[in-house]
N, C-alpha and C positions, 0 to 999 in steps of 0.2 A: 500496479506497474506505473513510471512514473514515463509522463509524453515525454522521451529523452531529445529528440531531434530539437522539439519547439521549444528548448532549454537553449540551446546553442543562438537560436535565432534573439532570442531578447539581449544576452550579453552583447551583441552586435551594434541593435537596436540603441541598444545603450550608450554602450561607450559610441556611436556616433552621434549622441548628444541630443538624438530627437527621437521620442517616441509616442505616434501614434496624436502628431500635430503640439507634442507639449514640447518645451526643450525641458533636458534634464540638466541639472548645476552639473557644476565642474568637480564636486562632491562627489557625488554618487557615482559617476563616473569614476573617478579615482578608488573609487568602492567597487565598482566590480573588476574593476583590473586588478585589486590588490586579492578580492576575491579569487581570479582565475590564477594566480601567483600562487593560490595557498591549496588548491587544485593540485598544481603541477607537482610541488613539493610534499603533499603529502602520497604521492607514489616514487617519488624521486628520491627519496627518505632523507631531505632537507628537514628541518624544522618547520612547522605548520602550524604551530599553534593547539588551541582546545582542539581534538577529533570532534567532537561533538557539537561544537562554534564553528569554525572553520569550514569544515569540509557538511556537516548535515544540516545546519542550518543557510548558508551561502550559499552551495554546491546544490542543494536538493532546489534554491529558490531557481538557480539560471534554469534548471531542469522543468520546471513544472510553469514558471511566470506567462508566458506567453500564450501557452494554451489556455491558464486563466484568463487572461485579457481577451480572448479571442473567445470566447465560451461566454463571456459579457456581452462582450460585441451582439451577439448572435440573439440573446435571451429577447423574446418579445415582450415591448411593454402591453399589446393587445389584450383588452380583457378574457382570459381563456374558462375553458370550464374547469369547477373546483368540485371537491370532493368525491363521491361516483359517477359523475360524470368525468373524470377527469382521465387523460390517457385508456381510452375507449381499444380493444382490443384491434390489432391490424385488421384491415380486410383484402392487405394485398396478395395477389397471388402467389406472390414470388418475393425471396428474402433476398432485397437488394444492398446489402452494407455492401461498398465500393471496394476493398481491397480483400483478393483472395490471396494475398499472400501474408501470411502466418506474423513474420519477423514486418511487413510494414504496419500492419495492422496493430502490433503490440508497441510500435515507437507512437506511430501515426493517429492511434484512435481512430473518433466519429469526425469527418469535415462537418464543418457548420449547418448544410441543408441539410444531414440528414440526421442532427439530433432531433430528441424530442426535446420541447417546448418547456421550460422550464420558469420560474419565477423569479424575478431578477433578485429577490432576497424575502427572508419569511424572519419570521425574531426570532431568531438564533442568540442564544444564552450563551457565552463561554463562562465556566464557574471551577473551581478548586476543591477537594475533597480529599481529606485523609482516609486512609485506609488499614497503614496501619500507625502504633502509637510506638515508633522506633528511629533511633540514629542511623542517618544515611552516612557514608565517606564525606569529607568535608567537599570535595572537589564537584559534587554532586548534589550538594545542597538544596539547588533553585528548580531539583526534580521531586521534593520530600512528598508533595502535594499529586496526586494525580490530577487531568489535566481532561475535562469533556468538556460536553454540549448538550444543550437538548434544545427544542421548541413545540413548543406547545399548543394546543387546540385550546379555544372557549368554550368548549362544553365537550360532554363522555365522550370519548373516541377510542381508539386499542393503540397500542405503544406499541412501537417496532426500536429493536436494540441491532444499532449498526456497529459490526466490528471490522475494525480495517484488515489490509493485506499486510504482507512482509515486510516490517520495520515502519509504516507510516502514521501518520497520524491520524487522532480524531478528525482533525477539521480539513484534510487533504483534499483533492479533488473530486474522488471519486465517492468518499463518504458524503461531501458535501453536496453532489450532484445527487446522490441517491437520498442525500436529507429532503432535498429541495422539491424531489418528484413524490415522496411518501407524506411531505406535509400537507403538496399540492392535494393529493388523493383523500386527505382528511385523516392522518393519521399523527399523535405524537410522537415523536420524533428522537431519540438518546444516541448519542456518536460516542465510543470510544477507539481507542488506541489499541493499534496492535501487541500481545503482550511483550512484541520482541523489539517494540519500540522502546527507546532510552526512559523517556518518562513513564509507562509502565513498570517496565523490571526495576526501577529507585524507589517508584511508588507504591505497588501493589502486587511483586513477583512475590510471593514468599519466603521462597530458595533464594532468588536471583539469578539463578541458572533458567533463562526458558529456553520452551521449544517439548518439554514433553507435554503432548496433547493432552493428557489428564490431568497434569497438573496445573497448565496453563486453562483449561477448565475451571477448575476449583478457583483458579486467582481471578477469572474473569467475568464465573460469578458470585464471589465474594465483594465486585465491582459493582454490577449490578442491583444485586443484594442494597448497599447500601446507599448509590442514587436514586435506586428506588425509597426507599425510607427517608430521601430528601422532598422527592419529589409527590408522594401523597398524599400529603399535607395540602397540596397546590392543585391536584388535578382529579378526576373521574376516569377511570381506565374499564373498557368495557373487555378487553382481550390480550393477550401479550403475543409480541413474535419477534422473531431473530434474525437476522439475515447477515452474512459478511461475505466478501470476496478473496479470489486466491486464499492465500494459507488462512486468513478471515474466516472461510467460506467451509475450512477442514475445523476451525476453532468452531465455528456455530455447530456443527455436527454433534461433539462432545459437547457442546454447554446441555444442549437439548437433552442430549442421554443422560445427565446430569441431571439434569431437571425433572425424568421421569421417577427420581429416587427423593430429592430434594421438595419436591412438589411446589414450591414456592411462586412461581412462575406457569406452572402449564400451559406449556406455549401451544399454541393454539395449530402456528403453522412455524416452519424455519424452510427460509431457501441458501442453498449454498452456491455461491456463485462462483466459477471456474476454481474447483478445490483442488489441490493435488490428489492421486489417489495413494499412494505412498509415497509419504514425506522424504525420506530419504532421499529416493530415484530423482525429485523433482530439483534437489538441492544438486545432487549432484550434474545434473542437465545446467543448472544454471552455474555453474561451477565451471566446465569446461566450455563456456560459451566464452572467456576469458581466455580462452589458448585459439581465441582469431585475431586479437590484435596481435599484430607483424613482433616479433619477439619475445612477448608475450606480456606480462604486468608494469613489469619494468620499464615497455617501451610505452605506456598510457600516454606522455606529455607528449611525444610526437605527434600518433595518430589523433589526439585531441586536437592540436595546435592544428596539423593538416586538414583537419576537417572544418576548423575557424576560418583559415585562413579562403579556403572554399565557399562556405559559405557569405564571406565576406563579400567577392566578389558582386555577389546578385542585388549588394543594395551601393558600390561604393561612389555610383553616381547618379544616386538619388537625394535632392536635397531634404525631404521628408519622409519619413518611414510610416505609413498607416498599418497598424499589426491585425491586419484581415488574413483569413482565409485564401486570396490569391497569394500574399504574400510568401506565407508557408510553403505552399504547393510550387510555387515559383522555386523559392531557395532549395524545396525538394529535391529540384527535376534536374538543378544545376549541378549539385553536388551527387546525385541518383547512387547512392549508397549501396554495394552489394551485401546479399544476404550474411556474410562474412561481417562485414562490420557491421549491419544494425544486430547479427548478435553480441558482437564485442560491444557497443552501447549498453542491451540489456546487460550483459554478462557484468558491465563497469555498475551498472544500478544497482543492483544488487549487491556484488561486493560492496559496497559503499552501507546499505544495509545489514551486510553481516559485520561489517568492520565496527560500526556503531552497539551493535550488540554485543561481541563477543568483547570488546570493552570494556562495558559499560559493567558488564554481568562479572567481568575479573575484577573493576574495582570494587564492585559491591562485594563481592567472595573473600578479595584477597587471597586468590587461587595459583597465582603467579604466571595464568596463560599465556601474558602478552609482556606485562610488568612483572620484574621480580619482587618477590614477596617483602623484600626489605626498602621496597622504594615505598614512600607515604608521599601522597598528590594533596593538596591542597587546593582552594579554588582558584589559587591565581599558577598554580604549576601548568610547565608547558610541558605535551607528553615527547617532544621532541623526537627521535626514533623510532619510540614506540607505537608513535601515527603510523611509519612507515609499517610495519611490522604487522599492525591491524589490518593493512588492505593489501598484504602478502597472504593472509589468513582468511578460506573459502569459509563456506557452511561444513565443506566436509572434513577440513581440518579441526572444525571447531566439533564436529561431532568427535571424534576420531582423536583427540586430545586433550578434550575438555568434558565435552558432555558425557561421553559414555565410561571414563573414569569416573565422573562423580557420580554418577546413579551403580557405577559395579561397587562402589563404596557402601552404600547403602547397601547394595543385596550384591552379595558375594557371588552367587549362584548364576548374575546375569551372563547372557553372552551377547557378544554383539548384534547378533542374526535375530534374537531376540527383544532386543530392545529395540532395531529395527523395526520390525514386525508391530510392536505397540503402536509405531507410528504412522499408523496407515488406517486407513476408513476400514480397510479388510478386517481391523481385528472388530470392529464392530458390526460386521456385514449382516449377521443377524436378525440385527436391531434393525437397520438401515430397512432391510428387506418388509421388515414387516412394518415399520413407523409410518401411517401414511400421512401421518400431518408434518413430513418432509419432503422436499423437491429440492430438484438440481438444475440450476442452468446451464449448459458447458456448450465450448466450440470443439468441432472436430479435428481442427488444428489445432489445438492451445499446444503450446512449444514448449511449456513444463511437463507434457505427460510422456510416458515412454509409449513405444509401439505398442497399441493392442490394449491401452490402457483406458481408452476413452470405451470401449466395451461395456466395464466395470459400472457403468451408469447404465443403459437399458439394462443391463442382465439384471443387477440389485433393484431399481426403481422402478423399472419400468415405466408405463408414462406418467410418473413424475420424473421423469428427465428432460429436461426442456435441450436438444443436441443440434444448436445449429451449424452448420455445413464451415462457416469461414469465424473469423473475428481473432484469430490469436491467444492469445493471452489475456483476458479483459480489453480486449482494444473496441467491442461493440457493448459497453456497458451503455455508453450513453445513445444508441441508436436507437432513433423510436420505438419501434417493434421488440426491440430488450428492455426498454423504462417499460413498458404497454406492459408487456407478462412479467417481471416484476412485482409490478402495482397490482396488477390481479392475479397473483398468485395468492395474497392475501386479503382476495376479497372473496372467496371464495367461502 
């Protein structure tokens, strides 16, 4: 989930021409203003440009930038301890992450004192790898290449393989933060991309259609597979493991059950961090989180602009902007957002993730989901309209007129309720039940789950379910006490 609030905060930052004691050119500036212009219009169903330029790469930066800067700020240079000494198990009595409410928690994250300690940077590899030997759409070209990371230990250590959440990337916040703290612990390190990220599904979907859990499996360790046969040549691995978050967290599930047939991997441990427990239910939950903004999709550029010009207020007569921790929690209190809209925030995050996908997977297909079949995109075509039309279109639409037509294609015999059904931990409950080189971390609140659904973890796991009381949606990934059991859940 992306920190959506301390998205709003940097654009401010910015276009007021100072941030954090630097001035910013008159450039950059005129860069995110044109940016929030291409925001507005792509719900507005103006022309916007690339989906994919425009709105995920711009749009995803104002959303996440600040909380970067601010997650710097914090990292100490202090010599800390490394490898098993390293994030020593809590001893506190009591799980203190600051917000018990569900919808802050998932905008807001960890504040700064109560992350764990992280290393201000480890060598981190970004590198290109094909996957497969085939023609992408022209318009998609500069995705042919799949798109990781890794960093590496100097001598034998175990590899742990991080998969991201819904739509993000390898190198996003929370993979990067969970790089940072598995390196620290002495482990090597492999980030990939969600498969329902744009660069996946061009690079390494098979179909091009993701989102079914098995086959997005197969494509992920098909991924795997061959960074691994990069990277042996370079390293000693004494163990393999797998960990991912949100729908990450439902993908490592099946890589693992995968693995026990594949053998390639035997991973040793896999933790799944806040997964959905049926894919569907959770899509659909983030689906109507979009019928709290005041009119509903349509009205996006208002409630957005309202909420800028709001937050505007709390720096307009400060001549310097320092992007701490006060400053957040300041612009927070000013604008104190009800629970109505920080779900309409998530609910926009996400849509902006399915918008990218369900794209992305029609130009690859030539399916005519979004785009008619007779239109041909080129890399310099604008999708004009068809932007707008993308972020009309939920997860459940896309289920419900895309995905579950092309797999009834495939097997006639499908029904809905059934293909459902594949897409949920339940159909592997079995497995789950007995695997115990599996755990789970989850919160009690996480705001993807339906009622009664957070259950489904002690009853299948038992203690391996790691169920803390508050945190949202991954909003206490990065709280000490969550890096802490993390890190030793695979040292176990």
């Amino acid at each position: 989930m992306r920190r959506l609030f301390s998205g709003w905060l940097i654009s401010f930052a910015v276009q007021a021409g100072v941030v954090n004691g630097w001035m910013v050119s008159s450039a950059a500036t005129q860069q995110l203003d044109d940016t929030l212009k291409n925001v507005n219009k792509a719900f507005s169903g103006s022309e916007a440009g690339w989906i994919m330029t425009s709105v995920k790469n711009s749009f995803y930066t104002y959303l996440v930038l600040l909380v970067t800067a601010i997650a710097l700020v914090g990292c100490s240079t202090t010599p800390k301890p490394k490898g098993e000494a390293a994030f020593p198990p809590s001893n506190a009595t009591s799980y203190d992450y600051p917000f018990d409410n569900s919808y802050l928690a998932t905008v807001l994250g960890t504040p700064e004192k109560y992350r764990a300690e992280l290393p201000k940077e480890i060598p981190l590899k970004k590198r290109k790898i094909k996957i497969f030997d085939r023609d992408v759409p022209e318009a998609l070209w500069s995705d042919a290449e799949l798109r990781y990371s890794y960093a590496l230990q100097k001598k034998a250590a175990p590899l742990i393989f991080l998969i991201a959440g819904t739509g993000a990337s390898y190198d996003g916040g929370k993979n990067t933060n969970m790089g940072k703290a598995f390196y620290e612990a002495g482990f090597h390190v492999v980030s990939i991309s969600s498969p329902t990220h744009m660069n996946f599904i061009v690079s390494s979907s098979k179909s091009g259609v993701p989102g079914h859990v098995f086959e997005d499996a197969e494509d992920i360790y098909r991924v795997m597979e061959k960074i691994w046969g990069k990277l042996k040549k370079k390293i000693e691995v004494t163990d393999f493991y797998v960990t991912g978050y949100s729908l990450g967290g439902l993908n490592a599930a099946f890589v693992t059950y995968l693995d026990e047939k594949r053998q390639v991997f035997n991973f040793r441990k896999a933790l799944l961090i806040n997964p959905p427990v049926r894919l569907y239910s959770s899509i659909s939950l983030l689906d109507r989180m979009l019928e709290n903004i005041p009119g509903g999709v349509d009205n996006f550029p208002l409630f957005y602009n309202k909420l800028v010009e709001e937050i505007g207020r709390v720096y307009k007569r400060v001549d310097q902007l320092n992007l701490s921790e006060d400053f957040v929690y300041q612009a927070f209190n000013a604008v104190d957002p009800g629970n109505e809209e920080l779900a309409a925030l998530i609910g926009v995050s996400f849509r902006i993730s399915s918008a990218n996908m369900a794209f992305t997977s029609d130009l690859m297909t030539d399916a005519g989901y979004i785009k008619p079949k007779n239109v041909s995109f080129t890399k310099n075509t604008s999708p004009g309209e068809y932007d707008a039309v993308a972020h009309r279109l939920g997860f459940t639409d896309f289920f419900h007129v895309y995905f579950y037509p092309y797999h009834k294609e495939l097997n006639p015999e499908l029904t809905r309720a059934e293909l459902i059904g594949q897409m949920s931990l339940g159909n592997i409950e079995d497995y789950l039940r007995s695997a115990e080189k599996i755990e789970v971390m989850h919160n009690q609140n996480d705001l993807i789950l339906e009622p009664g659904d957070i259950d489904f973890f002690p009853r299948v796991f038992g203690d391996r379910a790691k169920i803390y009381l508050k945190g949202g949606h991954c909003g206490n990934m990065d709280y000490r006490d969550n890096v802490a059991h993390m890190v030793n859940v695979f040292r176990q």
